[in-house]
N, CA, C and O of each residue as an XYZ file, in Angstrom:
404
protein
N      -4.168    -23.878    -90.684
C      -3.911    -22.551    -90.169
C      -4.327    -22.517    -88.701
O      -5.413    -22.870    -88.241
N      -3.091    -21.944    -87.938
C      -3.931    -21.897    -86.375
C      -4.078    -20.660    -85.874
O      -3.252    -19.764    -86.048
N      -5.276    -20.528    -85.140
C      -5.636    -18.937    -85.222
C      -6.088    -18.963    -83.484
O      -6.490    -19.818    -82.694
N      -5.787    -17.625    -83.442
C      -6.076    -17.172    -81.839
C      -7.066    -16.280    -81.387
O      -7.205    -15.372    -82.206
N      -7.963    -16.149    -80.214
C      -8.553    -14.802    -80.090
C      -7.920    -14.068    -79.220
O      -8.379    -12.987    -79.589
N      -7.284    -13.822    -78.428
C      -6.610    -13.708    -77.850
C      -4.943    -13.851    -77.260
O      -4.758    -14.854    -76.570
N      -3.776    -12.976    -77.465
C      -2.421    -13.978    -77.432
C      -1.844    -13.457    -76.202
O      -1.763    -12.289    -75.821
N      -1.371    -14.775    -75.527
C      -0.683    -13.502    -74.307
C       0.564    -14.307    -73.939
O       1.544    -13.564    -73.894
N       0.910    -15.861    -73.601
C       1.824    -16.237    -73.675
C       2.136    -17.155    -75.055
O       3.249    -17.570    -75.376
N       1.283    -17.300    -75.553
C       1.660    -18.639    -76.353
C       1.113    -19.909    -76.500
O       0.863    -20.569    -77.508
N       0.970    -20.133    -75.314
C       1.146    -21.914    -74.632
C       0.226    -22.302    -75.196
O       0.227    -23.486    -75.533
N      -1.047    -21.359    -75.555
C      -2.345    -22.302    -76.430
C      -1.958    -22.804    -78.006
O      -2.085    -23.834    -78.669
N      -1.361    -21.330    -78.208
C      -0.733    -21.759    -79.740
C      -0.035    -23.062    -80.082
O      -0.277    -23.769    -81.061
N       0.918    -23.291    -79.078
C       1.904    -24.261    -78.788
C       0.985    -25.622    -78.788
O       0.863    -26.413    -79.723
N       0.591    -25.663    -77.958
C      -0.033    -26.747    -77.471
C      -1.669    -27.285    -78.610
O      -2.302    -28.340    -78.601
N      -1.836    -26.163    -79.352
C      -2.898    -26.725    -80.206
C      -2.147    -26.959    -80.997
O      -2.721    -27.714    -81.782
N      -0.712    -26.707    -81.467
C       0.092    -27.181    -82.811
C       0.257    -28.859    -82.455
O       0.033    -29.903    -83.069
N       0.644    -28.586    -81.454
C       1.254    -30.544    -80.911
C      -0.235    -31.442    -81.003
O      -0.255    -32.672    -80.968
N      -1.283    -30.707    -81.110
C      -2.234    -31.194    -80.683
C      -2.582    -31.751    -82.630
O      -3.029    -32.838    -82.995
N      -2.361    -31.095    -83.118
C      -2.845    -30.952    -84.637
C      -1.736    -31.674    -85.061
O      -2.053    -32.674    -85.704
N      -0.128    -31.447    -84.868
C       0.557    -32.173    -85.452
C       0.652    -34.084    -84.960
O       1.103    -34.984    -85.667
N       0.094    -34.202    -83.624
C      -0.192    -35.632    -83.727
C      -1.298    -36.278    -83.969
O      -1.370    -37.503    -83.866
N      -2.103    -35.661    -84.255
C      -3.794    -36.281    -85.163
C      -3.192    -36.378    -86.699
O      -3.191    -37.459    -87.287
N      -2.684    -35.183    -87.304
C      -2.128    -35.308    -88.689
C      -0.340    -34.764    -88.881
O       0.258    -33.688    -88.912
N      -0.070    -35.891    -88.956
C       1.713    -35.751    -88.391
C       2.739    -35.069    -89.848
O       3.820    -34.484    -89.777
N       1.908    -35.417    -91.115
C       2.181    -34.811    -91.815
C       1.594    -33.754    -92.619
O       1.669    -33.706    -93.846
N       0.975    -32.864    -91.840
C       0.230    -31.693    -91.869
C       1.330    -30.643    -91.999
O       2.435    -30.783    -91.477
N       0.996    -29.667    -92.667
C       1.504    -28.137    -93.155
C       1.020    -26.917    -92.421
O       0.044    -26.237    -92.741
N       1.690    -26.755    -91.565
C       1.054    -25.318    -90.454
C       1.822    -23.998    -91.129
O       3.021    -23.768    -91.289
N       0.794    -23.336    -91.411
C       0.621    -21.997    -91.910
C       1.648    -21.294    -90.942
O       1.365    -21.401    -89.749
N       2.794    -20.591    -91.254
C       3.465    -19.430    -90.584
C       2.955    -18.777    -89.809
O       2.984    -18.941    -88.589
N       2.478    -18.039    -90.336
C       1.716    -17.042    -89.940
C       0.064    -17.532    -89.146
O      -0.703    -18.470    -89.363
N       0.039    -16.456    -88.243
C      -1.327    -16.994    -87.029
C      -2.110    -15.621    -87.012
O      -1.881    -14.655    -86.284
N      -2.822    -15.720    -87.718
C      -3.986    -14.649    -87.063
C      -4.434    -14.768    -85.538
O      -4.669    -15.796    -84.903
N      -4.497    -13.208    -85.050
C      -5.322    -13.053    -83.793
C      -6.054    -11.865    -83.636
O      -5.611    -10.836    -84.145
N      -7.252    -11.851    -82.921
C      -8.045    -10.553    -82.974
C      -7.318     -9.777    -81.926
O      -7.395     -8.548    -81.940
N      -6.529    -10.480    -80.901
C      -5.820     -9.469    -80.084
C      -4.337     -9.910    -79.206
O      -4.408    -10.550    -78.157
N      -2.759     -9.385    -79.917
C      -1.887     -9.797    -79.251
C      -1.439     -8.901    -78.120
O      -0.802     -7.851    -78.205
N      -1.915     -9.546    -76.994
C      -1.641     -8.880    -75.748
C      -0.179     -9.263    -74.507
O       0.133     -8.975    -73.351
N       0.520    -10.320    -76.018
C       1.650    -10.247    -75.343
C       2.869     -9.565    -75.176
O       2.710     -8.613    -75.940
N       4.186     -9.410    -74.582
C       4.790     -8.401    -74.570
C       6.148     -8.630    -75.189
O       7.268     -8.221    -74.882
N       5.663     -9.479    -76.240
C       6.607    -10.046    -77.755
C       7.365     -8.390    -78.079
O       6.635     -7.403    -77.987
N       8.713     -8.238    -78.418
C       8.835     -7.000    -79.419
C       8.628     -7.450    -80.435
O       8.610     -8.646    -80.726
N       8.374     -6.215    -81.356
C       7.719     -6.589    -82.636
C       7.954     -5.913    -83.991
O       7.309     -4.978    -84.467
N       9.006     -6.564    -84.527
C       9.534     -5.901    -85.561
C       8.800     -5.600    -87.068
O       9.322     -5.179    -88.101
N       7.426     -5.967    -86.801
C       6.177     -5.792    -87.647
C       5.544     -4.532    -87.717
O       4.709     -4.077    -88.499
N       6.224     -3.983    -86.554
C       5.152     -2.211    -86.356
C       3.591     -3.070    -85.839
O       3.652     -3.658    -84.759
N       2.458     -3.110    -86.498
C       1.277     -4.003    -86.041
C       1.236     -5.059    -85.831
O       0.252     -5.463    -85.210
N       2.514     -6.233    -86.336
C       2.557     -7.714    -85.862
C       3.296     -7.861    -84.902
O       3.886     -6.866    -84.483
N       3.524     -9.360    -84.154
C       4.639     -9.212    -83.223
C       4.663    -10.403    -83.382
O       3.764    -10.854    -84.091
N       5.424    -11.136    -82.947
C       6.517    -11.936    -83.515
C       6.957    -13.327    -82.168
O       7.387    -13.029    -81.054
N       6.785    -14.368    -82.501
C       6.738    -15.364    -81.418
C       7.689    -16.369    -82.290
O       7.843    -16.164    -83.494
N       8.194    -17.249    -81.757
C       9.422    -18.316    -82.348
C       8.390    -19.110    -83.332
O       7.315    -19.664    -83.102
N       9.052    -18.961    -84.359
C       8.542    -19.886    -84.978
C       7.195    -19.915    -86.097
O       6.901    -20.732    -86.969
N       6.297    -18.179    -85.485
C       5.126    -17.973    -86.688
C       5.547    -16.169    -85.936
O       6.085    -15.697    -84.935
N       4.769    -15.625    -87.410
C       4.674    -14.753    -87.456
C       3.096    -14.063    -87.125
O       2.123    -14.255    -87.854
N       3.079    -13.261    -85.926
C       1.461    -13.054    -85.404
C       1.054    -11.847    -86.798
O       1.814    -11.099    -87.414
N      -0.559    -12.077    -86.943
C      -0.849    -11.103    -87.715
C      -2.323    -10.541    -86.825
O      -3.428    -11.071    -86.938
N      -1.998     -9.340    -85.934
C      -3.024     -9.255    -84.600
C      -3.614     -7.755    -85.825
O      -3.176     -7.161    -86.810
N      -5.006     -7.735    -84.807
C      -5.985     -6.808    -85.516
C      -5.840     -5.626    -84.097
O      -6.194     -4.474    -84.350
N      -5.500     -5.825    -83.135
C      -5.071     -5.356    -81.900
C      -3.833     -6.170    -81.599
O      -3.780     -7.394    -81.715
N      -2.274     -4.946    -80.977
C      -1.403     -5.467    -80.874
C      -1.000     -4.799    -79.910
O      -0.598     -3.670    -80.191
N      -0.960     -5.163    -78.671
C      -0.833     -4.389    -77.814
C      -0.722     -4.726    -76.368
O      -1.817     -5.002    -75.877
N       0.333     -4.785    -75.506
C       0.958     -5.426    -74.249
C      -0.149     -5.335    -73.088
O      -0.042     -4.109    -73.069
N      -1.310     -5.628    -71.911
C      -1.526     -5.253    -71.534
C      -1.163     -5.783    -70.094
O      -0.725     -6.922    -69.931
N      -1.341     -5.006    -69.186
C      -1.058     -5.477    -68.217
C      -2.207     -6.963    -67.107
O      -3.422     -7.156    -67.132
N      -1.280     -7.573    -66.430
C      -2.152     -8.969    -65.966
C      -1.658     -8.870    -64.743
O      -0.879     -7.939    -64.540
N      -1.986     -9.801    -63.626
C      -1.630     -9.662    -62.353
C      -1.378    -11.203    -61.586
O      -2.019    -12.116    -62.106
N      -0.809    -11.449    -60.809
C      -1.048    -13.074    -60.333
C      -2.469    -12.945    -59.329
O      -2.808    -12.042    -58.564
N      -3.176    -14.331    -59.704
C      -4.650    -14.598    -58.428
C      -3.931    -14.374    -57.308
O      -2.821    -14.812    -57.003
N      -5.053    -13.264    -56.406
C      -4.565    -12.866    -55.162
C      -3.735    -11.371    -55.287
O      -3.555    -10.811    -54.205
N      -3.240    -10.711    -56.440
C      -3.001     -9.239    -56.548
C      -3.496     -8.179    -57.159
O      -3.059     -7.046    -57.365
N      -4.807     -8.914    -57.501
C      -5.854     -7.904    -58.364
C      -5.562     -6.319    -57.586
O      -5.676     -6.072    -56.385
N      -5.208     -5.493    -58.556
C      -5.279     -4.201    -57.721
C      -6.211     -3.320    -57.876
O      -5.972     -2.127    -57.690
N      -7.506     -3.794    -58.266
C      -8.446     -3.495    -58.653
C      -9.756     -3.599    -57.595
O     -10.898     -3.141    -57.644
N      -8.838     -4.648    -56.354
C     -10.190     -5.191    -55.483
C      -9.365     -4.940    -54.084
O      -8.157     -5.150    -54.190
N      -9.801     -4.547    -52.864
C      -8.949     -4.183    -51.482
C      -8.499     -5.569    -51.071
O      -7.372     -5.770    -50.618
N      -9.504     -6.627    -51.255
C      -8.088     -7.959    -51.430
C      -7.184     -8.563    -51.803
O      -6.491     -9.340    -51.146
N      -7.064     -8.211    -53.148
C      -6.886     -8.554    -54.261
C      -7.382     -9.992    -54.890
O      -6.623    -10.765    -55.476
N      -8.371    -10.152    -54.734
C      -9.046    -11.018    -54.986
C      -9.935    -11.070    -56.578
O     -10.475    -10.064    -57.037
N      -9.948    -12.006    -57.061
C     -10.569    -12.443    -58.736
C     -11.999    -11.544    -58.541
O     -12.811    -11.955    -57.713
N     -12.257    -10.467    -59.218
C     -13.678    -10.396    -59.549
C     -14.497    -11.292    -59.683
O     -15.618    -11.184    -59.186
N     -14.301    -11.853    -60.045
C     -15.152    -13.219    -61.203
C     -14.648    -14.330    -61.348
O     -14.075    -14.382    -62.437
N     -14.556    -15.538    -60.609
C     -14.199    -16.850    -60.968
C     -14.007    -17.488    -62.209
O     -14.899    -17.623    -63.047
N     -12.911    -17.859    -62.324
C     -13.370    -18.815    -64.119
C     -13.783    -19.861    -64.049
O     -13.362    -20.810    -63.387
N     -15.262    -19.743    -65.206
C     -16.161    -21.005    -65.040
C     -15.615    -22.411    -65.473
O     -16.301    -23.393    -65.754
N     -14.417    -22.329    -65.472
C     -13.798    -23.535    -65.712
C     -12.727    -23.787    -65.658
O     -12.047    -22.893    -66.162
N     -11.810    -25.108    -65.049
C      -9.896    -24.536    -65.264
C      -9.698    -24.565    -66.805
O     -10.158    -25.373    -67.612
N      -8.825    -23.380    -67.036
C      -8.415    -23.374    -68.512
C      -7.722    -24.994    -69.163
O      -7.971    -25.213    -70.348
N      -6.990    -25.937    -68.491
C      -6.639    -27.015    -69.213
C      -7.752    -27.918    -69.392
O      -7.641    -29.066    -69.823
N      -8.680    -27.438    -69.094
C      -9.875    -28.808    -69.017
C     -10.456    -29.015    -70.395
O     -11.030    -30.085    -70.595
N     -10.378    -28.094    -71.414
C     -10.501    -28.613    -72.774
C      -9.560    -29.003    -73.442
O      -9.746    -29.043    -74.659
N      -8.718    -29.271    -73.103
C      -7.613    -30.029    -73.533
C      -7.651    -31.469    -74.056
O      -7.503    -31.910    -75.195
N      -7.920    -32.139    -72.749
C      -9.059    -33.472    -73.009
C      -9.588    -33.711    -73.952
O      -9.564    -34.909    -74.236
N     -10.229    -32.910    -74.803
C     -11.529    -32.976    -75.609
C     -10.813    -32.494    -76.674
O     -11.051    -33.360    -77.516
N      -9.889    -31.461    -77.353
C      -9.275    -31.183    -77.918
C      -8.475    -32.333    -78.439
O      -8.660    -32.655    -79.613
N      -7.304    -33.227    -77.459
C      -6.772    -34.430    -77.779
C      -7.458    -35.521    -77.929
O      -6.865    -36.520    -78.337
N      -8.780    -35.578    -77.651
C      -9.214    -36.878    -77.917
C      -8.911    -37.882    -79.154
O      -8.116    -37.392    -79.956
N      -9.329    -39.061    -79.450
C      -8.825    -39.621    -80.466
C      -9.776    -39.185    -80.952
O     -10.304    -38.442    -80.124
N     -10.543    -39.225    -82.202
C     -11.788    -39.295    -83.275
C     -11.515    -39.892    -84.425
O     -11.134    -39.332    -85.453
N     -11.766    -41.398    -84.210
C     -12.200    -42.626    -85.259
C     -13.388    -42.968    -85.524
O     -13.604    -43.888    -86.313
């Protein structure tokens, strides 16, 4: 089963499936994906779920919110990141794909 805390494009979902389907190639992925919050802007013919190719989201919060590109925060007179992220998001990736024998 692959589960999210957060959904906004996908690409993690995606990319932890490929990640799971080549460690165990004949593995059974659950339809359906729990998330505590789909914040993408999927329509959603679920009323509370919404709906991505391929699984069906089952969010506890479902709901579009708005995001901005680095550099248009309209929140700051630069638009500049409040808060740096303490890490680039692909960098657990690595560690995620590793082999483990």
């Amino acid at each position: 089963m692959l589960c999210e805390d957060v959904l906004t494009t996908g690409l993690s979902l995606k990319k932890l499936e490929e990640a799971v389907r080549r460690a165990v190639p004949d593995c059974e992925v659950v339809p359906e994906v729990p998330v505590f919050c789909n914040r993408s802007a999927h329509a959603s013919p679920y009323g509370d779920r919404a709906s991505i190719p391929g699984r069906r989201v089952l969010a506890l919060v479902n709901r579009p919110m708005p995001d901005w590109a680095r550099g248009e925060n309209p929140f700051t007179p630069d638009g500049a990141e409040l808060v740096e992220p303490v890490r680039p998001k692909e960098s657990g990736w690595a560690t995620l794909n590793a082999s483990y024998e």
